[in-house]
N, C-alpha and C positions, 0 to 999 in steps of 0.2 A: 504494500500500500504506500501511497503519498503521503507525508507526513512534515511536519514543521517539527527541525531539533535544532538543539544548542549543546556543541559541548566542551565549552568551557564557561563560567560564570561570564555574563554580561558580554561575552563574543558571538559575533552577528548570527542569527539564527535563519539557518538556510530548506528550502527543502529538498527533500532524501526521501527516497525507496528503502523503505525496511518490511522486515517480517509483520504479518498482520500480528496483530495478538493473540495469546492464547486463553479459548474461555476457560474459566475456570469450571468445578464439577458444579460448583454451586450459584454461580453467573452467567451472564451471558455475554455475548461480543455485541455491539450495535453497532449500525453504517449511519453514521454521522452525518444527517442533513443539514447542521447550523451545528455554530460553538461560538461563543462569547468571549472577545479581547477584555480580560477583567485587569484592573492593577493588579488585583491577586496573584497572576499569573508575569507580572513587569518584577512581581518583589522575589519571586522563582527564578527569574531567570537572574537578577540582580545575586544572588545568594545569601538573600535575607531569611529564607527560610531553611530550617538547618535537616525537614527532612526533605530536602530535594538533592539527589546526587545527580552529577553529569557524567556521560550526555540526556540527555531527560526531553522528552515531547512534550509540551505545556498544556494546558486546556482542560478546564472543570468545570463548564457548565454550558450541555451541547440537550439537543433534543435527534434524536432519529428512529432509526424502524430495527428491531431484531435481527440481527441475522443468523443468529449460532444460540442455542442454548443448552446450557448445563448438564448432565443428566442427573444431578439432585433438583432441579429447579419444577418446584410442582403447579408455578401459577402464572408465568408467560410460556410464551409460543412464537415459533418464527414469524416475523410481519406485523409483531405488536407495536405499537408508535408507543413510543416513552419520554421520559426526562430521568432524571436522577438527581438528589442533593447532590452538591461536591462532598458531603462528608459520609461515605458508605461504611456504617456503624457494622457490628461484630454480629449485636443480636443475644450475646451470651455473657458479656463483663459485667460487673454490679450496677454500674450508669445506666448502661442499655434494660437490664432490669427494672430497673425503676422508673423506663420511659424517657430517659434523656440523650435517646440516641446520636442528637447534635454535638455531645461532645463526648462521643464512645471514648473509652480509654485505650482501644484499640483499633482504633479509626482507621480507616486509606482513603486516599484523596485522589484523582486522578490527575496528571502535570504535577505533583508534590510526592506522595510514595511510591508514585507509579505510573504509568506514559500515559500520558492525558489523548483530547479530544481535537488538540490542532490535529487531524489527521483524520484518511478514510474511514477507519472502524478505532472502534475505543471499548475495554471489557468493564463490566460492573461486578464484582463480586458481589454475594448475595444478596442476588438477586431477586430473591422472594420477600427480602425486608427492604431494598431498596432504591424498587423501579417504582415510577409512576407515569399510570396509563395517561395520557393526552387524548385530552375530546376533541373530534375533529376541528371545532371553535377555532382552537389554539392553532396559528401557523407554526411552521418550526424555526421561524426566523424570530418572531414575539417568545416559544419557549425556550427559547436556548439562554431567554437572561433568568430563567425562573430558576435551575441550581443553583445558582451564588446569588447574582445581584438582588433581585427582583424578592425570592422567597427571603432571602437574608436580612433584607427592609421592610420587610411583611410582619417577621417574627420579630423585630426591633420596634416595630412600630406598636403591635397590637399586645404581643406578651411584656413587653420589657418598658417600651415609653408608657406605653395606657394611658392617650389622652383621653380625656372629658369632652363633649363638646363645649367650645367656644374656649379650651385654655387654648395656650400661643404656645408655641412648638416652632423652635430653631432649630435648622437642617443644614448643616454647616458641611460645604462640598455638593457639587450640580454634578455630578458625574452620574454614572448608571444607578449606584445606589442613593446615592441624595434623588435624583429626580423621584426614583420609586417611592422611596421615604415622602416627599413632597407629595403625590399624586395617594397614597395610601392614607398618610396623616390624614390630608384634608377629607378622604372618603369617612373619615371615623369623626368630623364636624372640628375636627382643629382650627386655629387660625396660624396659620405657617408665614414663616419668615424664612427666606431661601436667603444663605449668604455665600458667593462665589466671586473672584476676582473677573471670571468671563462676562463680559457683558451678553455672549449668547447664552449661555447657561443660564444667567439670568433669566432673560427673557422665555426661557422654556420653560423653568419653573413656574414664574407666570401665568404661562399659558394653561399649564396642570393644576392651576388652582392656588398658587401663594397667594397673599396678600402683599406681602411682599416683599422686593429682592433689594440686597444691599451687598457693595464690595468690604464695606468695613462693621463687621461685627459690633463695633462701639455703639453704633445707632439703636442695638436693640433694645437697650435701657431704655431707652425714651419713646419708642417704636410699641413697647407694651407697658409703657408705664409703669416700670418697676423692674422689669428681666422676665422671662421667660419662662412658665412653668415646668417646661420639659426640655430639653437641647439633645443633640443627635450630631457627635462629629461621624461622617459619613466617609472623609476623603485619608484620614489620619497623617497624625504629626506635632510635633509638638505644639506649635503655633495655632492648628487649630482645634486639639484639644483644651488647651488652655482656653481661648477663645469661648469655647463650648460651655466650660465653665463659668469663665469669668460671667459671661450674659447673664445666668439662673437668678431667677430670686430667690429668697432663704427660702431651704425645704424643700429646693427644686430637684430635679433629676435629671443624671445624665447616661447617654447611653453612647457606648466608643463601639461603632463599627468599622472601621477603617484601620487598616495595619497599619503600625508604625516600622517606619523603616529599622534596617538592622543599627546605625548606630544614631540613634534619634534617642536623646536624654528625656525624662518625663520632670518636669519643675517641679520642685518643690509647694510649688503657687497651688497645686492642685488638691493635694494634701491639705493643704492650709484653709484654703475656702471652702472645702469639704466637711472641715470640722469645725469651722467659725457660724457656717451659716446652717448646718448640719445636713448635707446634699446627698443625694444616694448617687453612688457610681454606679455604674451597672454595664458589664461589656454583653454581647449578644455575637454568637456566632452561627450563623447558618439556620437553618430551622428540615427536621426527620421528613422524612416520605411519607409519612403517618397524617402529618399534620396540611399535606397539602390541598387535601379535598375542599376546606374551607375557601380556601386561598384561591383556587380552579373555580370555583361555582361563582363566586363573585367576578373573577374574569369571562367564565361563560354569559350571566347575568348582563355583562358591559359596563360595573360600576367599575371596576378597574380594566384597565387596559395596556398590558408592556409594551404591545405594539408600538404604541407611541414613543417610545423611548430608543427605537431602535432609528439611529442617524442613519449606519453606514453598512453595506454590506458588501464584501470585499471578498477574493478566495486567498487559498493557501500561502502564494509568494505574497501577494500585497500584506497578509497576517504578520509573515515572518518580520516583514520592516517595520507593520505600524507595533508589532509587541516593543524591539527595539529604541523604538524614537517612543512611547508610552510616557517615558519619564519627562521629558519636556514637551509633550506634546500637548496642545489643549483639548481636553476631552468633555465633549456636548455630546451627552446620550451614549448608546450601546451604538460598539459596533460589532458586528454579527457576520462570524469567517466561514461560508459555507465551502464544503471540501469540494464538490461537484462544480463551483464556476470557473471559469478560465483564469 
C-alpha cells in the first residue's frame, strides 16, 4: 500500500510502498476513505511524544469500509463503514472496567504505538470494543474528524466543561478542535467567546455560533463582565493555557485539550490562581466508542455538523508537506487526506 512515513524525528515525511498491515485475531484492517491532519499527529512527528518510534506512519483519526476481519471479531463484517477513537482501549485493565476506556492503561493509538491512517489500509485492534458503525448521514470526509478532533471537543464540552445555558465559555485556539468546541458549546445554549490570532479563524467561529471573536484574550474580563465561567484551551501551550486561566472568574473551570509541546514549561501563574480563586482544572482526552451514539444522532438530527469544519481536502503527497509545514502553518478548520485522490 501507499502510505505517508517519517523516519527520523521532524525529517521530511515522504510517500512509500510498504507492506499493508496485518489484522490482528481480534481486529480488523480498514481501506481508508478520509484521515485527518491533526497537530496530534505534527507533535508525532516533532518527537514530542515519547510512545512514537521511527520510522512510524502518522494518522489517528480516519473513517473507511472493512476490508479484513479478525477471526475473534464477532460483531463486524467485511464492507462495514466505521470510524474508530484514536485511543483503542484493552477492554480488560481496571480503567476499562470501570468504563473509562479513554484512558485505558493499556491503550494503542494508531500514528503513536503503531502505523497510523496516513495511508491505504490502517488495523484496529479490538475491534469488537472499538469500531463505530457510520450512518450513511455521515460522509467520510465530515467522519474522519470524529476520532480525535471533533469526539474529543464533544466529551470536553459536554462531560468535563458542563455548560448551563447562557454561562460564557472561552475556546481559546480556532483550529479543528476549538471550532468543534465552539459549534458544540453553543449547541448546549453557551455564550462562546472564540479567541485566535487568525482573523479567518475568527470569523468561522462566528459563523458557528460565537458571540464573539477576539485576538487578545485580555478583553474577556470585560466581554463577560467579570471572566468566564468555563474556559477551554483547545490549541495548547503555555501562553494559552495561562490565558485560559487567567480569563475565569472565581470558581470557574478549566478544561486543557490541546498538547503541550515536549519542552513547553507550565507557570507557576497556574497553580497560583487555581488556588486563590479556587478553579477546577480538568484535562479531557478523547472520548470511548461507547459513548459515541449520543454524539452521531445529534449529527444525524443536523444540530451538529463536522462537515463544516472540514477546509481542505488534499491526498497523500500534499499530506506529507502540509503535516511538515503544520507547525507554522495557519490552521482554519480540518483538513481531510483522503488516500484514493491524486
Amino acid at each position: 500500500m501507499r502510505a505517508v512515513r517519517y523516519d527520523q524525528f521532524g525529517a521530511t515525511p515522504t510517500v512509500v510502498d510498504i507492506e499493508d498491515p496485518v489484522c490482528p485475531p481480534d481486529g480488523v484492517v480498514i481501506r481508508v476513505e478520509a484521515t485527518g491532519l491533526c497537530r496530534s499527529d505534527w507533535h508525532g512527528w516533532m518527537g514530542h511524544d515519547p510512545d512514537v518510534v521511527v520510522p512510524n506512519v502518522p494518522g489517528h483519526e480516519f473513517a473507511g469500509v472493512i476490508a479484513e476481519v479478525g477471526r475473534d471479531v464477532s460483531t463486524w463484517q467485511v464492507s462495514d463503514r466505521v470510524t474508530s477513537p484514536f485511543v483503542c482501549a484493552c477492554g480488560r485493565c481496571p480503567t476499562c472496567l470501570r468504563g473509562d476506556l479513554q484512558v485505558c492503561e493499556r491503550q494503542q493509538q494508531p500514528g503513536f504505538t503503531y502505523w497510523g491512517s496516513f495511508a491505504e489500509f490502517v488495523a484496529v485492534p479490538v475491534a469488537d470494543l472499538n469500531l463505530v458503525a457510520l450512518p450513511e448521514a455521515i460522509g467520510s470526509a465530515s467522519a474522519a474528524a470524529l476520532g480525535c478532533r471533533f469526539a474529543t471537543a464533544y466529551r470536553a464540552v459536554t462531560a468535563h466543561a458542563r455548560p448551563a445555558p447562557g454561562d460564557w465559555v472561552a475556546i481559546h485556539g480556532c483550529g479543528g478542535v476549538g471550532l468543534a468546541a465552539v459549534m458544540i458549546a453553543v449547541a448546549e445554549g453557551a455564550r462562546v467567546i472564540a479567541v485566535d490570532p487568525v482573523p479567518e479563524a475568527r470569523d468561522r467561529a462566528l459563523r458557528l455560533g460565537a458571540e464573539h471573536a477576539t485576538a487578545d484574550p485580555r478583553e474577556i474580563i470585560g466581554l463577560t463582565g467579570g471572566g468566564a465561567r468555563i474556559s477551554i484551551d483547545a490549541i495548547g501551550g503555555a501562553s494559552s493555557l495561562l490565558a485560559s486561566v487567567e480569563c475565569l472568574r472565581r470558581r470557574g473551570r478549566h478544561v486543557q485539550v490541546g498538547l503541550l509541546g515536549g519542552d513547553t514549561v507550565v507557570a507557576a501563574q497556574v497553580v497560583t490562581l487555581a488556588v486563590a480563586r479556587e478553579l477546577e482544572i480538568l484535562g479531557s482526552h478523547g472520548m470511548s466508542a461507547r459513548d459515541y451514539p449520543a454524539m452521531l444522532a445529534r449529527i444525524v438530527s443536523g444540530e451538529l455538523d463536522p462537515g463544516r469544519l472540514v477546509t481542505r481536502r488534499i491526498g497523500l503527497r500534499q499530506g506529507a508537506v502540509a503535516l511538515s509545514a503544520l507547525g507554522e502553518a495557519t490552521v482554519d478548520g480540518v483538513t481531510v487526506i483522503e488516500p484514493g485522490r491524486a
